[in-house]
C-alpha positions in Angstrom: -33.8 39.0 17.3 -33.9 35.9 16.0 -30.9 34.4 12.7 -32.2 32.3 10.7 -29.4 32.0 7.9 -26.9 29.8 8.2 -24.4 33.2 7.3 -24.7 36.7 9.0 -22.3 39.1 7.2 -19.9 41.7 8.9 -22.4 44.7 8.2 -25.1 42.9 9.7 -23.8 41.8 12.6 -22.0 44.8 13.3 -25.7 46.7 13.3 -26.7 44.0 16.2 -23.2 44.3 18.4 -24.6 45.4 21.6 -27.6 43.2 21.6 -28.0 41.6 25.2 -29.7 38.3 23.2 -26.1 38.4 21.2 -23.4 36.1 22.0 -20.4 36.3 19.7 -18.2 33.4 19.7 -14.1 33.2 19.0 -13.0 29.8 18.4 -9.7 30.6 16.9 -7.4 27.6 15.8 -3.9 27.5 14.5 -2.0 24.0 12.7 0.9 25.9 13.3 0.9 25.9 16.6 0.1 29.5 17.3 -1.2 30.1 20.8 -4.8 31.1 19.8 -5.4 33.2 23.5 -2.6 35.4 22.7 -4.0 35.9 19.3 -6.9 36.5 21.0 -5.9 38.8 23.3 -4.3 40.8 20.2 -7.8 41.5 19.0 -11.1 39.8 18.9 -14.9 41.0 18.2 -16.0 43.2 20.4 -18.0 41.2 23.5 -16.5 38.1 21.9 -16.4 34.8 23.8 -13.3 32.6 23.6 -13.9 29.0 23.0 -11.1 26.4 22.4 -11.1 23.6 19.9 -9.1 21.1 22.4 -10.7 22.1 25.5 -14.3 23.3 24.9 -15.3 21.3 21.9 -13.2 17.9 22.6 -14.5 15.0 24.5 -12.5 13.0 26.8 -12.2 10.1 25.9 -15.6 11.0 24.1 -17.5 9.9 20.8 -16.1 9.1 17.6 -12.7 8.2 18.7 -9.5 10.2 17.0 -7.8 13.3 18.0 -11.5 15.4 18.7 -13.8 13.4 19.5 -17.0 14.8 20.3 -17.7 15.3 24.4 -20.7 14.0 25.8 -24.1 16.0 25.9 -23.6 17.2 29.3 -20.0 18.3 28.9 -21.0 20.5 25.9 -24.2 21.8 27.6 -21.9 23.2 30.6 -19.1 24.4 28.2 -21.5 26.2 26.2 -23.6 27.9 29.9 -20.2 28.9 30.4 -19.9 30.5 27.4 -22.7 32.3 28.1 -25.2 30.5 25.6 -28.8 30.7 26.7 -31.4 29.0 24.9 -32.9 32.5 23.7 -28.8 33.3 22.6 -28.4 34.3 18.9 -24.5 32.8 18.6 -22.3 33.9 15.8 -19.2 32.0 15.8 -16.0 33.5 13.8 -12.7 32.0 13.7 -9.2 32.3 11.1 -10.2 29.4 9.1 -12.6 26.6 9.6 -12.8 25.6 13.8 -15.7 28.2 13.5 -17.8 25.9 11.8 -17.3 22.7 14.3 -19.0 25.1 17.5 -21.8 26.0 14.6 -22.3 21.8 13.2 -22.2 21.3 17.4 -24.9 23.4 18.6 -26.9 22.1 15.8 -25.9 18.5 16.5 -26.8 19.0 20.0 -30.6 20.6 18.8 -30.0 24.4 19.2 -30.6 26.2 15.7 -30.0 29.7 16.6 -26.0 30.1 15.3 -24.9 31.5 12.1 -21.1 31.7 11.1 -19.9 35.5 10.6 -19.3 34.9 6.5 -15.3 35.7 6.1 -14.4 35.0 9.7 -12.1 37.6 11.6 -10.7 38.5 8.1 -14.2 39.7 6.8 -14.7 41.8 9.8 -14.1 45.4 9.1 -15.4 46.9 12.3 -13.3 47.9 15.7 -11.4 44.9 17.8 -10.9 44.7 21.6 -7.7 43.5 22.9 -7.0 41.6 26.2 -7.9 38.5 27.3 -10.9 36.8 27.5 -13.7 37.8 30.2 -15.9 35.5 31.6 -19.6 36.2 30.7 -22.5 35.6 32.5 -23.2 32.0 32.8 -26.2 31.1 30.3 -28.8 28.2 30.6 -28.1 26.0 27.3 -29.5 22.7 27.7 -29.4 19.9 25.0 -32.4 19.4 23.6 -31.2 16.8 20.9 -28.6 14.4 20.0 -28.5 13.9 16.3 -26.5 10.8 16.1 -28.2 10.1 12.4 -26.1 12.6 11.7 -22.6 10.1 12.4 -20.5 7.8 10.6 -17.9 5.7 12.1 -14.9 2.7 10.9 -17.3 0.4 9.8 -19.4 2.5 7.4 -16.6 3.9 6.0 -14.8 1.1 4.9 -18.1 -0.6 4.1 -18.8 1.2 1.2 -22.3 1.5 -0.8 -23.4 2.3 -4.1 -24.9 5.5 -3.1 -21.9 6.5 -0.8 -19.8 9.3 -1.7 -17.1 10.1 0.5 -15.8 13.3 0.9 -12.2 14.3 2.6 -11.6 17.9 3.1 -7.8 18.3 3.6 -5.5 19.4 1.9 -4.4 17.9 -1.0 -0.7 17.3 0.6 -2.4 15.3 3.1 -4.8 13.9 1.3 -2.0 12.6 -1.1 0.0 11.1 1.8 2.6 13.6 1.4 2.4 14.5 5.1 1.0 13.1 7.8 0.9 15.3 11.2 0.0 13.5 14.2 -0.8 10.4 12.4 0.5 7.2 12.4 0.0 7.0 8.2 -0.2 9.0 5.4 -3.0 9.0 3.2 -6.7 8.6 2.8 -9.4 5.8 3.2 -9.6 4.1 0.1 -12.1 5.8 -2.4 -12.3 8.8 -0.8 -12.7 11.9 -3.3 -10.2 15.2 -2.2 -12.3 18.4 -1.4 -10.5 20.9 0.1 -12.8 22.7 2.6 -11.1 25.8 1.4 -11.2 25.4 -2.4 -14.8 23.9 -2.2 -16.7 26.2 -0.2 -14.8 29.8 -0.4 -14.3 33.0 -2.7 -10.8 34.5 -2.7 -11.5 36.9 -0.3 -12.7 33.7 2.2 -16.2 34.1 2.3 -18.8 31.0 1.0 -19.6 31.6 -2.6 -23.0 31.4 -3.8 -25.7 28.6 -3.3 -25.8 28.0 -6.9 -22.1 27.7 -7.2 -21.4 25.2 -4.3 -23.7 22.8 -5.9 -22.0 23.0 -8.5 -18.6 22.3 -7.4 -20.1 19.6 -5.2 -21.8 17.8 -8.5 -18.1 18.1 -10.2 -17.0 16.0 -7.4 -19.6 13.4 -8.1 -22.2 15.0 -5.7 -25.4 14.0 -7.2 -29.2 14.2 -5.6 -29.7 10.5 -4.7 -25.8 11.0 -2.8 -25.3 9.5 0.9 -22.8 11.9 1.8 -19.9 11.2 4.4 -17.4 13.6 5.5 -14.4 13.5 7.1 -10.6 15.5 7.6 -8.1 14.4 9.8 -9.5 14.5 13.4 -13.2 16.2 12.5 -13.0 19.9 12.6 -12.2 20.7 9.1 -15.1 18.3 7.8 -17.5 20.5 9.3 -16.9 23.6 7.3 -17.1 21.8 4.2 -20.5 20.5 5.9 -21.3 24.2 6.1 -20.9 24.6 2.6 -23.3 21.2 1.8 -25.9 23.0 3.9 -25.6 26.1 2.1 -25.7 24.4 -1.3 -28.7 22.4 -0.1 -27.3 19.6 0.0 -27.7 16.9 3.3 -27.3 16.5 5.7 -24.1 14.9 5.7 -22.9 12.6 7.9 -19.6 13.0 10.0 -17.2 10.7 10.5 -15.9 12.3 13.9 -12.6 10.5 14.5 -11.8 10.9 10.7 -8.5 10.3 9.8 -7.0 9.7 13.1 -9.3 7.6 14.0 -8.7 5.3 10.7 -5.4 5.5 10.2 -4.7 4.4 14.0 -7.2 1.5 13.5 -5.2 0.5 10.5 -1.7 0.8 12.5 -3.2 -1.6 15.2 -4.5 -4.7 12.7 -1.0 -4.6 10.9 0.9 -5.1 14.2 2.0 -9.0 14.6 0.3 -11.2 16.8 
C-alpha cells in the first residue's frame, strides 16, 4: 500500500486500519493548555501513535530559533524510529486542529513522502476510538534521506523584502492585529505581512480542506499570484504549516517557512530596542 495524496479521508483509511505497513499518527495540540495525553487517552484512532508538538517535533536549542524550532536531522530520525516509522511506513497524521500538518511538512522536509493528513482530523473520524494511554510501538528504521533547507526562511529575508515576495501570516486575526500577544514579547505582525487564517483559508465548515480549485482561489484574493515567492509564517511555526498544506493542495509552492516565526521576530525586535 502505497498514499500518494496529500489527504486520505476517514472511509478510506478506515478500509486500511489493520495494515501492518500502517502507522497512524496523533499529534494532538491545545492553545489552551489542555493536557493532550489525557485527551489522548480519552480516545484516539485505533493503533494510533502519540507524538507531542514540544517534545517530538521541537529542537533544542535547534533551527530556526523561536518557540519550535526545528530539531536536528538525527533527533527527528530517532523520534520518528520511535514512533514506529519505517521507511516502507504509510503515516497518516490526525490531530484537533493544525499540529497534524507540522509532523506531515516534517517528514517531507526531512525527504520521506509517504504521509497524508487524515482530511477533518479527529473530528472527521466517524469510526471506533481506543482509550488509554499511549503504547509504545515497535521501533521502526526511519532514516533522513534529505534536508530541504530551500524550503526556509529566516529574520533577514523577512524583513528584506522583494518584489515578488508575498508574505503570508496564518494566525488569527486577534493576533495578527496585535490584540494579543501570548508568549511574546510584542504584539503584532512583521511589517507587510498579509492575514490568512490557516483556518479560514484552507477549511470547509465541517474542517476538512476545500477543493483544489477553491484554495487557489482564496490564495489569488490574498494577492497569491503564479510568479509569487511565498513565505509563511504564525507565531512559533506549527500553524504555518497547515496553511502550507493547503498551498500544496492548491498547487501552489512550495512555500518557504519561516520556522521561528513570530517568536522569533518579535524577540529579535525586543533585543535591538533595549539601550546600550
Amino acid at each position: 500500500m502505497s498514499i500518494e495524496p496529500l489527504l486520505i479521508g476517514a472511509d478510506d483509511l478506515a478500509r486500511r486500519l489493520g495494515d501492518p505497513a500502517l502507522r497512524v499518527i496523533d499529534t494532538r495540540y491545545y492553545l489552551e493548555g489542555r493536557d493532550p495525553l489525557q485527551a489522548f487517552a480519552a480516545g484516539h484512532l485505533p493503533g494510533a501513535v502519540y507524538m507531542d508538538v514540544e517534545r517530538d517535533l521541537t529542537g533544542h536549542p535547534g533551527h530556526g530559533g523561536g518557540r519550535h524550532p526545528l530539531p536536528t536531522a538525527e533527533e527527528f530520525a530517532q523520534t520518528a524510529r520511535t514512533a514506529g516509522i519505517s521507511m516502507s511506513s504509510d503515516v497518516v497524521v490526525y490531530s484537533n486542529g493544525f499540529a497534524a500538518a507540522r509532523v506531515w511538512w516534517m517528514l517531507r522536509y526531512f525527504g520521506f513522502e509517504r504521509v497524508a493528513l487524515l482530511d477533518g482530523g479527529l473530528g472527521g473520524w466517524t469510526g471506533p476510538l481506543e482509550q488509554g494511554p499511549p503504547v509504545a510501538p515497535e521501533p521502526g528504521d526511519f532514516r533522513v534521506i534529505a534536508e530541504h533547507r530551500e524550503w526556509l526562511s529566516d529574520f533577514a529575508e523577512v524583513t528584506g523584502g522583494g518584489q515578488d515576495l508575498v508574505l503570508l501570516d496564518a494566525r488569527a486575526p486577534d493576533r495578527f492585529d496585535g490584540q494579543v500577544a501570548p508568549g511574546d514579547p510584542h504584539a503584532g505582525h512583521i511589517p507587510g505581512a498579509i492575514n490568512a487564517y490557516w483556518q479560514d483559508v484552507g477549511l470547509d465548515a465541517d474542517g476538512r480542506f476545500v477543493s483544489p480549485d477553491e484554495l487557489r482561489r482564496r490564495f489569488e484574493a490574498l494577492g497569491v499570484g503564479d510568479d509569487s515567492e511565498l513565505i509563511f509564517y504564525c507565531g512559533s511555526g506549527v500553524q504555518a504549516c497547515h496553511l502550507i498544506a493547503s498551498a500544496a493542495i492548491a498547487g501552489l509552492g512550495p512555500p518557504r517557512l519561516y520556522v521561528g516565526s513570530w517568536s522569533d521576530y518579535s524577540r529579535r525586535v525586543a533585543e535591538s530596542a533595549q539601550p546600550d
